[in-house]
N, C-alpha and C positions, 0 to 999 in steps of 0.2 A: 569697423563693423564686426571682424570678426570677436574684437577680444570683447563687445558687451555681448554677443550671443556665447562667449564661453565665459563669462559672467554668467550672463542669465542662466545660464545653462548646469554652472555649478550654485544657485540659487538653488533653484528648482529639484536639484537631486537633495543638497542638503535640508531643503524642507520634505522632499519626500523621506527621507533617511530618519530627519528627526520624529515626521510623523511617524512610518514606521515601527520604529527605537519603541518608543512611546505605547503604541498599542501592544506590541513584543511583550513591551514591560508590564503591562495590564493584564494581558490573558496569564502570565506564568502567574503572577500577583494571585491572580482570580485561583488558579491549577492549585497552588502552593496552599490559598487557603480555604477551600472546597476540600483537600487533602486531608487537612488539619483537621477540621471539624467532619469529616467521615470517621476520621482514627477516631476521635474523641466519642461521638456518638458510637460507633463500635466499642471501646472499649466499656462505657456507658451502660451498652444494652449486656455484655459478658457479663459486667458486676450486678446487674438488675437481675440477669438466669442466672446465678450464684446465689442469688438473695431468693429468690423460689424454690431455688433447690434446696437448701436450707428449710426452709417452712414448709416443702413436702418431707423431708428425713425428720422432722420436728426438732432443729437445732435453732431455735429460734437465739439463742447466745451466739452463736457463730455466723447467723445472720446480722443481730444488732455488731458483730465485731466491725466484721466487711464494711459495712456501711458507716459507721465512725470513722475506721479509717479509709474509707471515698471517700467523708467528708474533710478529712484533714488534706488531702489532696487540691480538691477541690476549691478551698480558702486560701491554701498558697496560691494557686491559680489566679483569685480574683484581687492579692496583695499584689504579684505581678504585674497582673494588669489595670491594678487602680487608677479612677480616674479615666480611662479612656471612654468609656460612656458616661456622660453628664450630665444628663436630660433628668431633669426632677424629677419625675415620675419614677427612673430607674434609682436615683440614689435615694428615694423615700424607701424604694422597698428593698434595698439593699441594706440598709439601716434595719427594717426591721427585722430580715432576716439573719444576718450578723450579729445583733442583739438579742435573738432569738438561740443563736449558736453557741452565740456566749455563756447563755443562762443552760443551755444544756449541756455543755462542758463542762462547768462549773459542778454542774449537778451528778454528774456520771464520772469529775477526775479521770478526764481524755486525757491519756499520754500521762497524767501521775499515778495513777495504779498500778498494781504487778501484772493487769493484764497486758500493759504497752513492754515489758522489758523488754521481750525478743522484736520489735522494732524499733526500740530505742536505740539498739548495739548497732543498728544499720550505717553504716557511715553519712554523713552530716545530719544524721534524725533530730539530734538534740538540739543543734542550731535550726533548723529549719522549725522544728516544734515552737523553741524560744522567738524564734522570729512571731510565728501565727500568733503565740500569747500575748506577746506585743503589741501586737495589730490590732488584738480585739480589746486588750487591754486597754490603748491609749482611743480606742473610739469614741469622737465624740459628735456623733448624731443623734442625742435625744434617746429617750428609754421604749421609745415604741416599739413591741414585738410583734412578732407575726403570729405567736402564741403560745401561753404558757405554761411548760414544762409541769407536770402532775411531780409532786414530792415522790421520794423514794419508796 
């Protein structure tokens, strides 16, 4: 009698311990990535009041800079995490936004102008760059853009 009630008895903890464990593991999950996207949206809203402030001093070049390179940021991001959303709806307009990027690259020589050198010398820029060129290079989602880029 007594050793199925110290059976049961370590049953019973090991399922509360595993439940436990388990939600432990969910709320940090949850903390970790509620963290994640605060930082991200914070840093998000800094480069957005940089890009104002700009357009109030009338540096509208130093704005278009900023925001090229957020966007180069921003596309490593989503080479990262390729794939992890994969709901048609999202990779229709991921395509055409990407294809959209690509045709504005193209069009403004992101990262092959003199205006990238002083980021280029950044340690791994050149790799990380070559990678994004890659990415959009070898895409192949169809030509759909999200809209198109006015000539020079």
């Amino acid at each position: 009698m007594k050793k199925q009630a110290l059976i049961s008895s370590l049953i019973v903890f090991f399922a509360v311990a595993c439940g436990l464990s388990f939600w432990l593991g969910k709320e940090i999950a949850e903390k970790e990535k509620n963290k994640f996207i605060e930082n991200l949206s914070l840093n998000a809203l800094g480069n957005t009041l940089l890009v104002l402030r700009y357009f109030d001093e009338n540096q509208q070049g130093e704005a278009q800079h900023l925001l090229q390179a957020e966007m180069s940021g921003l596309l490593s991001w989503l080479i990262e995490l390729d794939q992890t959303n994969s709901t048609p709806e999202f990779l229709k307009q991921r395509c055409k936004v990407l294809n959209t990027l690509k045709q504005y690259r193209e069009k403004h020589q992101l990262s092959t102008s003199n205006d990238w050198v002083e980021l280029s010398t950044q340690p791994e820029a050149k790799e990380e760059e070559a990678k994004r060129t890659k990415y959009l290079n070898d895409l192949a989602c169809g030509k759909d853009i999200f809209f198109k880029t006015l000539p020079k």
